[in-house]
C-alpha positions in Angstrom: -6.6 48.1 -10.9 -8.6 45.9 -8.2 -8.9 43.1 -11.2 -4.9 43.4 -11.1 -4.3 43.1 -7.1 -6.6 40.0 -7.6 -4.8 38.6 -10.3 -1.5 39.0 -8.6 -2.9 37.6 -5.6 -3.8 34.1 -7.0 -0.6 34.0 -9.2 1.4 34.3 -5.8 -0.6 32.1 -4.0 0.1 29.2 -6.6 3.7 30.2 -6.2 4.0 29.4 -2.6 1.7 26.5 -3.3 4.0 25.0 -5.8 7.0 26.0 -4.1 6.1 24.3 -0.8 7.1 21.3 -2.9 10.2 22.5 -3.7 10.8 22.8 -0.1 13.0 20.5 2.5 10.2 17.5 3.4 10.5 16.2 6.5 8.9 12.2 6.7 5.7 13.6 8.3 5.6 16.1 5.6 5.5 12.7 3.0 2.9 10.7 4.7 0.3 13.7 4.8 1.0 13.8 1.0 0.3 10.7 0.7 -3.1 10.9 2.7 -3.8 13.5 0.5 -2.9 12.9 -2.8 -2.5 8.8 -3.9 -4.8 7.7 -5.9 -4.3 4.2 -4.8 -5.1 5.1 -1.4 -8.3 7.2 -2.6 -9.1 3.8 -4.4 -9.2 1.9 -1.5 -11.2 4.0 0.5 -13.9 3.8 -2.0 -13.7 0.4 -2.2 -14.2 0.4 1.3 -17.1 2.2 1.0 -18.6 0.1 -1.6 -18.1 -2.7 0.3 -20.1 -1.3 3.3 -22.9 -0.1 0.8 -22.7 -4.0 -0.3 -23.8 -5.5 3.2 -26.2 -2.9 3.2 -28.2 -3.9 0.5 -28.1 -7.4 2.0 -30.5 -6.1 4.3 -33.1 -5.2 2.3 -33.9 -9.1 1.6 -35.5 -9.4 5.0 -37.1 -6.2 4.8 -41.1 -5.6 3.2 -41.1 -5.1 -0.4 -44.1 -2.9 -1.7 -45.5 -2.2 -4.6 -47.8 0.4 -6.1 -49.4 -0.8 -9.4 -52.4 1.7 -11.6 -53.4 0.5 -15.1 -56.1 0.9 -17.7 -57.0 -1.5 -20.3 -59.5 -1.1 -23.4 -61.4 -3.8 -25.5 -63.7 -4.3 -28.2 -64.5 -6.8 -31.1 -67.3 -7.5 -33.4 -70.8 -7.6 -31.6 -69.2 -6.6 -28.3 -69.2 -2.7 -27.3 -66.3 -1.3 -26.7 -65.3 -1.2 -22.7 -63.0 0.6 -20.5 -61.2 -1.1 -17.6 -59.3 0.3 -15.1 -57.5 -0.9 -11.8 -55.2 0.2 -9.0 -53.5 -1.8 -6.5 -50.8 -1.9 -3.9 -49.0 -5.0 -2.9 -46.8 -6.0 0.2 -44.5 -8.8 0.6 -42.3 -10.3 3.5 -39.5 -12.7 4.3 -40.9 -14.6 7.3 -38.3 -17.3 6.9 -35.8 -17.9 4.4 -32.2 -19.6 4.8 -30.6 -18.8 2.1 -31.5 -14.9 2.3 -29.9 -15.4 6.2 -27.0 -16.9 4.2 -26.5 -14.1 1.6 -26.5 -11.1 4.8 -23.7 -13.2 6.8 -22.0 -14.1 3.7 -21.9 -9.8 2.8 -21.1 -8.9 6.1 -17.8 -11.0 6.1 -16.8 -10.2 3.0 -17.6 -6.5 4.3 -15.1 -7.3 7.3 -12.9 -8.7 4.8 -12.4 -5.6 2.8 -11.7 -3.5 5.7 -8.9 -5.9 6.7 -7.8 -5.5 3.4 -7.4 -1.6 3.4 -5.4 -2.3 6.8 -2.9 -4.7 4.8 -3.0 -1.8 2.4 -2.2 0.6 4.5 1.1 -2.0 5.9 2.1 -2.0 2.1 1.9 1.4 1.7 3.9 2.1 4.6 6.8 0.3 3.6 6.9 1.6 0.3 6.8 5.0 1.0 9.3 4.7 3.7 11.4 2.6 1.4 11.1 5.7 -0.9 11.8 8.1 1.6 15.1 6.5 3.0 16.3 5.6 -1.0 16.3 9.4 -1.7 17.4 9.9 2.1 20.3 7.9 1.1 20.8 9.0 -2.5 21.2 12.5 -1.4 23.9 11.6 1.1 25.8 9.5 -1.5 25.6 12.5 -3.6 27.6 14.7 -1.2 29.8 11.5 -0.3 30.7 11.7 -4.4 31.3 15.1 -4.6 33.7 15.0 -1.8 35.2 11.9 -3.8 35.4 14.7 -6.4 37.5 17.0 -4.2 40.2 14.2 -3.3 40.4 13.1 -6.7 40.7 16.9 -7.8 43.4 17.8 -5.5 45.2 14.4 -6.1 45.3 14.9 -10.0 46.8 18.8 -9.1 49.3 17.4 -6.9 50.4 14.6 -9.1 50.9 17.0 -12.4 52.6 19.1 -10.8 55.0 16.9 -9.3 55.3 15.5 -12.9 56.3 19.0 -14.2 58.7 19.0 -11.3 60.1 15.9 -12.5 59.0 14.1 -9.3 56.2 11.8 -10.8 56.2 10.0 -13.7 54.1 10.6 -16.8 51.5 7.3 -16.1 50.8 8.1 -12.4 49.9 11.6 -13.5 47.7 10.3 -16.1 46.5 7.5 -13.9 45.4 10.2 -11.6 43.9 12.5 -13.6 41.5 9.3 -15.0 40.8 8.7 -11.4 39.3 12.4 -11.2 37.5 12.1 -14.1 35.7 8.6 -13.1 34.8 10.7 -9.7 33.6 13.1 -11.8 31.5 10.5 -14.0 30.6 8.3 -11.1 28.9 12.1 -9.1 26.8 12.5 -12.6 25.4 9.1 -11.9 24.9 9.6 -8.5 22.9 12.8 -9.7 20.9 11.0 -11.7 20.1 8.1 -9.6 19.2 11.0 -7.2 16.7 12.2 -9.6 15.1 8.8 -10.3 14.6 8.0 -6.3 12.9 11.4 -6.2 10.3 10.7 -9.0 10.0 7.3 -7.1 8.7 8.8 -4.3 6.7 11.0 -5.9 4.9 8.1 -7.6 4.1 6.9 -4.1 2.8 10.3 -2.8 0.7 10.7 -5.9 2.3 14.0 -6.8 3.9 15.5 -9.7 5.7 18.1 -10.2 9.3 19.0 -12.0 11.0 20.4 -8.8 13.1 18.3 -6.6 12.7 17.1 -3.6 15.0 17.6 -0.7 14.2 15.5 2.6 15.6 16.4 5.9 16.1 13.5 8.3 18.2 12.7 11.6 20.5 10.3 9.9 21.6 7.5 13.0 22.3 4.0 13.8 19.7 3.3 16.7 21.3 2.6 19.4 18.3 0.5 20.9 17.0 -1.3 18.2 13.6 -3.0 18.4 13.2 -6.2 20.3 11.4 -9.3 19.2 8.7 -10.3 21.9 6.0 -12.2 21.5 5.7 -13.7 18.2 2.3 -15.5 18.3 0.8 -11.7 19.0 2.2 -10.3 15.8 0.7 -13.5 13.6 -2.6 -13.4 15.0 -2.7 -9.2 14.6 -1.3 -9.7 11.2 -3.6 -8.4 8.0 -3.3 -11.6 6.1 -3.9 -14.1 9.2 -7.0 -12.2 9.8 -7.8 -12.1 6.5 -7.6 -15.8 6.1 -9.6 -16.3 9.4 -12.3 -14.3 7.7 -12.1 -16.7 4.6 -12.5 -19.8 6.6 -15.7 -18.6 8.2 -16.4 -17.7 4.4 -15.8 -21.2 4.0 -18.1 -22.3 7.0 -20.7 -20.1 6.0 -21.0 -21.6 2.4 -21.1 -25.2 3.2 -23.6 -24.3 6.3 -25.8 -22.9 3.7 -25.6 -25.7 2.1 -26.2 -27.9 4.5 -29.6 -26.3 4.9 -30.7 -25.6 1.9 -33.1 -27.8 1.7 -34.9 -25.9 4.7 -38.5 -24.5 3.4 -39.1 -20.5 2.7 -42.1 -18.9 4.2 -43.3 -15.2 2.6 -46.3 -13.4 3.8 -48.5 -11.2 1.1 -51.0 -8.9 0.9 -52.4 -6.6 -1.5 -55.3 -4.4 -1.8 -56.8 -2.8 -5.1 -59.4 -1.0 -6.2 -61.4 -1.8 -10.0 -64.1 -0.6 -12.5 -64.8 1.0 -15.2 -64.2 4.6 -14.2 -60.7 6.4 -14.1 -61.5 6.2 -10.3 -62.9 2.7 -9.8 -65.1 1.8 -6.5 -64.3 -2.1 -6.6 -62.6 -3.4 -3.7 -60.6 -6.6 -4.3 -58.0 -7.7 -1.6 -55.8 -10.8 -0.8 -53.9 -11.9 1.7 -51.6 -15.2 1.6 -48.9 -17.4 3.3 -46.5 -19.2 0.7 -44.4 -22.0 2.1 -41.9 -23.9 -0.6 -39.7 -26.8 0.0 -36.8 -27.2 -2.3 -36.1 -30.8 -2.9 -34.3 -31.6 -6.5 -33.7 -28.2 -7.6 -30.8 -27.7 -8.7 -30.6 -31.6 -9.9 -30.5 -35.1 -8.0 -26.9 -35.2 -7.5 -25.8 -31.1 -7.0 -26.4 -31.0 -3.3 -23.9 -34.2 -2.6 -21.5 -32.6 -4.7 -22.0 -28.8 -3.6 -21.6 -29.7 -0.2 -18.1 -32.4 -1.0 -16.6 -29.7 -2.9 -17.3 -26.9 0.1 -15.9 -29.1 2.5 -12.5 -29.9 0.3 -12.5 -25.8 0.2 -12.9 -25.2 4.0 -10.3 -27.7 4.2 -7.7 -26.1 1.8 -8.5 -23.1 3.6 -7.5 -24.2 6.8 -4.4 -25.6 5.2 -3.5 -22.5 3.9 -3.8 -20.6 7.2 -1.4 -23.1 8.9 1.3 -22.5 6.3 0.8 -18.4 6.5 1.4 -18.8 10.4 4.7 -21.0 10.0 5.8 -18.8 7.3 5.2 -15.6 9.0 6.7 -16.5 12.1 9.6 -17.8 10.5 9.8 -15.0 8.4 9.3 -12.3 11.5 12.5 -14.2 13.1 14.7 -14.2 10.0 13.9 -10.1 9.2 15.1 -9.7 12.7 18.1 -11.1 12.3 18.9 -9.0 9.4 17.7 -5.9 10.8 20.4 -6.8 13.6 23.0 -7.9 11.8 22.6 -4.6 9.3 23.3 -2.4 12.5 26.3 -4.7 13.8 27.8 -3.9 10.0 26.9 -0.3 9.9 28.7 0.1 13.1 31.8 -1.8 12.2 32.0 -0.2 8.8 31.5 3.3 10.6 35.1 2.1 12.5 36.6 1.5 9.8 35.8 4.8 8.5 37.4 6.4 10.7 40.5 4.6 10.5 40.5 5.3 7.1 40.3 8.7 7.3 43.4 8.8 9.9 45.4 6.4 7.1 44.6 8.8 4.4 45.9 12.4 6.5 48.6 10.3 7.9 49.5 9.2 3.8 49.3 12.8 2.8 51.7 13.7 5.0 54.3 11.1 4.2 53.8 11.4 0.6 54.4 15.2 0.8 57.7 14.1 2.9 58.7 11.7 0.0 58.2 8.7 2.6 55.7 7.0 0.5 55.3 6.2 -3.2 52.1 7.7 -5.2 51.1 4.1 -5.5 50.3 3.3 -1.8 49.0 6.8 -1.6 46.4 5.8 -4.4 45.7 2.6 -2.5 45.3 4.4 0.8 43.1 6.7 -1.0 40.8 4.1 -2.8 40.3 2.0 0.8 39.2 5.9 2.3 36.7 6.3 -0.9 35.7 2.9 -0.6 35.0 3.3 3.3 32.8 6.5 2.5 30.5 4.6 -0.2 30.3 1.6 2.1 29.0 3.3 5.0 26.4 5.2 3.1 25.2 2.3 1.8 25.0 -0.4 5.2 23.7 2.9 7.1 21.0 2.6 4.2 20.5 -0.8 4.7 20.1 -0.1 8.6 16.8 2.3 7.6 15.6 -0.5 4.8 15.7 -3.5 7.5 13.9 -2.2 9.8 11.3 -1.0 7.6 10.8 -4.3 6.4 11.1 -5.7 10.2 8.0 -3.4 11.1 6.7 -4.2 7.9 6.1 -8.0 9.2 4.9 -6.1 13.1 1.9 -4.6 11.1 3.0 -1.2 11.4 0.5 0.7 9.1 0.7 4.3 7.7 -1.4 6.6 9.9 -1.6 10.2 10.0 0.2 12.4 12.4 -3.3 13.0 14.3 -4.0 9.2 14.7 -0.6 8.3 15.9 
C-alpha cells in the first residue's frame, strides 16, 4: 500500500509538472524558461567558463615549474661486473624574464574579456528572438480569434443570403457567392490554426523545451502611448557588444605587433636542482646545480620573418581600425533608421485602429439598410470585406508595433536578464 501512495505521488507530481506547460505563460514566465532550459545559452556559459580557465593557464608560464625525477639503471658486458646505479633528483625552474610569455598572458586575458563581451551580444540576440517569438504567437493567437469572428460574419451572411434566395429576394450567384465567402473564412481560420501551431513550436525552440501541449501566452495587448525616445546616440555605440568587441580586437591587434616588436628582447630562466646518487636503492651522493640561462633570439624564425611579421601586423591593426569606424557609422545610422520605423509602426497602428472603428459603424449601419432593402447584397459584401480587412490589418500593424521596438531595443543593447537581475 505505502509503495502505491508513493507511486501515485510521483505520477501526480509529473502531471502538474508537465501541465504547468500547458498553462497561460506570461513573458516572464518565457525568459526563466529560457534561463533554464536552452541549450545555446548553457553553451555559452561554458564557453565562458573555458575561456576564464584559458587565461588561467596563462599564468602558470611565469610561475616555478618543478620536477621530481627517481631512476635506476643496470650494466654489464664482457670483463666488466655487473653494476647497479641509481639516482634521485628534484629540479626547479623560473621565468625571470621572458617577453613573449608576458605577451601570451595579455594576449589570453583579452581574448578572456573578449568572450565575455561575446556572451553579452549573446544574450542581446537572444533577447530579441525570444521576444520576437513571444509577440509572433502573441499575435497569431489574436488573429486566430480575429478569424473566427470572420467565421461568424461570413456564417450569418451565407444564412441570410439563402434564405433570401428561397424567399425569392436574392439571386442564385450572390447566395452561392456567399456561401464561398464562408467557406474561405472557414479555410483561411484552419491556416490561421496552423500558423498558430508553428509560432508555438518556434518558441519552444527558443526556450529549449519540448513538449506536445500548446502554449497559451497572456499579454496586455497596447499601443504605447509614450514610446521610447532617442537620446544620446554616441552612448548606445560605445555600450554596444560588437563596438566593444572590436575595441578589444584592436588591442588584440596592438598586442601582437608589440610582441613583435620585441621579440628580439633576450629570456632569462633561473634553475636549480638537487639529487642524490649511488649504488644503493637509497644513494648517499649529493650532486647539485644551480644556473642562470640568458638567450637572445636573433634569426630565428629566418632573416626576413621579423620585417614581414611585423608589415603584415601593422596592415591588420590597420584593417581593424577600419572596420571599427564603419561599425560606428553603420550602427548609428542604423539606431536612427529602426527609430523611425518603430515610430512610424505606432503612427499606422493608430490610424488603422480608426479606421477600425469606422468600419465597424459602416458594417451595423449596412446591416440595417440591407435588412430595410435600402442597399444591394453587393455593397453589403463590400462593406463587409473593408470591416474584415480592417480586423486583419490591425492585428497585423499592432504586431508590427511589438516587432519594432524589439528590434529598436535590440540596437539599445537591451539583453535578456532574469527577473532577479532586472
Amino acid at each position: 500500500m505505502r509503495k502505491f501512495f508513493i507511486f501515485l505521488t510521483v505520477v501526480v507530481s509529473l502531471f502538474v509538472s508537465f501541465s504547468s506547460y500547458a498553462a497561460e505563460l506570461s513573458l516572464d514566465d518565457c525568459i526563466k524558461l529560457t534561463f533554464e532550459n536552452n541549450p545555446s545559452l548553457k553553451a555559452q556559459l561554458n564557453d565562458l567558463e573555458a575561456a576564464k580557465y584559458s587565461y588561467l593557464t596563462s599564468l602558470n608560464s611565469y610561475l616555478p615549474k618543478v620536477n621530481l625525477s627517481h631512476s635506476f639503471s643496470k650494466s654489464g658486458g664482457d670483463g666488466r661486473d655487473t653494476s647497479s646505479n641509481f639516482s634521485l633528483s628534484a629540479s626547479v625552474s623560473q621565468n625571470i624574464f621572458d617577453y613573449s610569455s608576458i605577451s601570451n598572458i595579455r594576449t589570453s586575458k583579452l581574448s578572456y574579456e573578449m568572450q565575455q563581451i561575446n556572451y553579452e551580444n549573446y544574450l542581446v540576440g537572444l533577447r530579441q528572438d525570444l521576444y520576437n517569438a513571444f509577440f509572433t504567437l502573441l499575435f497569431a493567437q489574436e488573429y486566430v480569434k480575429v478569424n473566427e469572428n470572420i467565421v461568424n460574419i461570413r456564417k450569418n451572411n451565407a444564412d441570410l443570403i439563402t434564405l433570401k434566395y428561397q424567399s425569392g429576394f436574392e439571386s442564385k450567384g450572390d447566395m452561392l457567392y456567399a456561401v464561398a465567402q464562408y467557406e474561405m473564412s472557414k479555410l483561411n481560420l484552419s491556416k490561421a490554426k496552423r500558423q498558430l501551431r508553428i509560432s508555438s513550436n518556434n518558441l519552444k525552440s527558443i526556450m529549449g523545451v519540448s513538449m506536445n501541449d500548446d502554449i497559451t501566452l497572456k499579454y496586455a495587448i497596447n499601443i504605447d502611448s509614450n514610446p521610447l525616445e532617442l537620446s544620446d546616440i554616441e552612448s548606445y555605440v560605445r555600450s554596444n557588444p560588437k563596438y566593444k568587441n572590436y575595441q578589444k580586437s584592436i588591442m588584440l591587434a596592438e598586442e601582437k605587433l608589440k610582441n613583435s616588436e620585441n621579440e628580439w628582447f633576450p629570456k632569462l630562466t633561473f634553475s636549480a636542482s638537487d639529487g642524490l646518487s649511488g649504488k644503493s636503492e637509497f644513494p648517499d651522493n649529493n650532486s647539485w646545480s644551480v644556473g642562470l640561462s640568458l638567450s637572445m633570439p636573433i634569426f630565428s624564425s629566418g632573416v626576413t620573418y621579423h620585417k614581414n611579421n611585423k608589415s603584415m601586423l601593422e596592415e591588420s591593426l590597420k584593417s581593424t581600425q577600419e572596420e571599427l569606424n564603419a561599425y560606428v557609422i553603420t550602427l548609428s545610422n542604423s539606431i536612427k533608421s529602426s527609430y523611425e520605423e518603430y515610430i512610424n509602426s505606432i503612427d499606422t497602428a493608430n490610424t488603422y485602429k480608426v479606421l477600425l472603428a469606422a468600419n465597424e459603424e459602416r458594417y451595423k449601419e449596412a446591416e440595417v439598410k440591407y435588412m430595410a432593402g435600402k442597399m444591394s447584397y453587393i455593397d453589403l459584401e463590400n462593406i463587409e470585406q473593408n470591416l474584415i480587412d480592417s480586423n486583419q490589418n490591425y492585428n497585423n500593424y499592432l504586431q508590427n508595433v511589438y516587432l519594432k521596438k524589439v528590434a529598436f531595443e535590440s540596437l539599445l543593447n537591451k539583453k535578456l536578464s532574469k527577473i532577479e537581475e532586472r
